[in-house]
C-alpha positions as a printed NumPy array, in Angstrom:
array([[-14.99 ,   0.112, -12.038],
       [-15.817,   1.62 , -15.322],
       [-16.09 ,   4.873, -17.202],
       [-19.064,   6.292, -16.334],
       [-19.653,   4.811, -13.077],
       [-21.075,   7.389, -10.268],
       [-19.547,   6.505,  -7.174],
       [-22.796,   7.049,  -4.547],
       [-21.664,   5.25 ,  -1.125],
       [-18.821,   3.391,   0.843],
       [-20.095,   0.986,   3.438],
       [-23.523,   1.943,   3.204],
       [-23.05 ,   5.705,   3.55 ],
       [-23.828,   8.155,   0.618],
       [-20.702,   9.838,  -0.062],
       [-19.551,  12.989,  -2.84 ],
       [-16.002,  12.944,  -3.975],
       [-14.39 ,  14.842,  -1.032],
       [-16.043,  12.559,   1.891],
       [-15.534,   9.157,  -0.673],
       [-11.94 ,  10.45 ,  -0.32 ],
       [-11.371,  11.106,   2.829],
       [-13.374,   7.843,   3.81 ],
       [-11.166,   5.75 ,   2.49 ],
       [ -7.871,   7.486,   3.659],
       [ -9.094,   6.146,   6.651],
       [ -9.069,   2.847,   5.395],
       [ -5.814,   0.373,   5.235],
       [ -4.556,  -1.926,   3.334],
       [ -6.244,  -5.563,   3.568],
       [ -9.759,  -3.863,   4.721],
       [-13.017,  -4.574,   2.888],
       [-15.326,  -2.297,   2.024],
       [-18.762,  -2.176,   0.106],
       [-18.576,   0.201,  -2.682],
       [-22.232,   1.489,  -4.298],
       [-22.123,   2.716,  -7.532],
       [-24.384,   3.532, -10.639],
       [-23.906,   1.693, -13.795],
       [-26.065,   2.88 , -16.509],
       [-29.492,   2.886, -14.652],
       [-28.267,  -0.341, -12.567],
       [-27.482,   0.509,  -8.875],
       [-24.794,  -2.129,  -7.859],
       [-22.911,  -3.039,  -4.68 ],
       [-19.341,  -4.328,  -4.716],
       [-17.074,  -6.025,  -1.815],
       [-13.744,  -5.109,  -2.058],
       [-10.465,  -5.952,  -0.265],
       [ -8.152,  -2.586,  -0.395],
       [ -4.644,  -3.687,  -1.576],
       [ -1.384,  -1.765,  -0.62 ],
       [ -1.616,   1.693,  -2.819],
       [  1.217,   1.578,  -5.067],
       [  2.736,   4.912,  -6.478],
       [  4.981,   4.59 ,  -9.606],
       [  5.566,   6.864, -11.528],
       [  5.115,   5.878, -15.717],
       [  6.678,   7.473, -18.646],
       [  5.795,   7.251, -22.221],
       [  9.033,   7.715, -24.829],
       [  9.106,   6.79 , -28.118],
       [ 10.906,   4.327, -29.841],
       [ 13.036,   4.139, -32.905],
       [ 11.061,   1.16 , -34.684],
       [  7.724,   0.325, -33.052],
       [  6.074,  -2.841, -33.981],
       [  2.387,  -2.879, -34.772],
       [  1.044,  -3.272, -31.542],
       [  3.376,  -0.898, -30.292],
       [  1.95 ,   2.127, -32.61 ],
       [ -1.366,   0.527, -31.952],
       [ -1.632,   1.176, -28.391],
       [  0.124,   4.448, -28.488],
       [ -2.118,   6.192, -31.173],
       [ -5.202,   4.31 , -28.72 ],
       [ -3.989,   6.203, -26.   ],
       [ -3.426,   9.524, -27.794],
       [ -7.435,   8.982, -29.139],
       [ -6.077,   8.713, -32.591],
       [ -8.212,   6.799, -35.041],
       [ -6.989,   4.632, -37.256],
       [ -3.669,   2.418, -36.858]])
């Protein structure tokens, strides 16, 4: 998926955010599903295989001397411009 994309059905049913959520709770890991979505003005339909959900837990701390790309992808993820 991208930014932007609007979600509209899961397995051929139009769905909102609460019944696209508790849809696929029902759902389990190795199951396939058609996802519908809107992409710009293109309506497309994607077949997925659901993977194992995977909760880790990610912390950002700084470092004492960042290289380049380090500094790079932090201020990117800030929304800093510039490097």
């Amino acid at each position: 998926m991208n930014t932007g994309d609007q979600i509209v059905a899961l397995d051929g049913q139009r769905v909102n955010r609460d019944s696209f959520l508790a849809r696929l709770a029902e759902k389990r890991p190795g199951d396939v599903i058609n996802l519908t979505l809107f992409r710009d003005d293109d309506l497309r339909t994607f077949t997925i295989k659901l993977g194992k959900s995977v909760m880790d837990d990610y912390k950002i701390v700084s470092v004492r001397q960042p290289t380049p790309e380090q500094t790079r992808q932090y201020r990117a993820w800030l929304g800093v411009a510039g490097s």
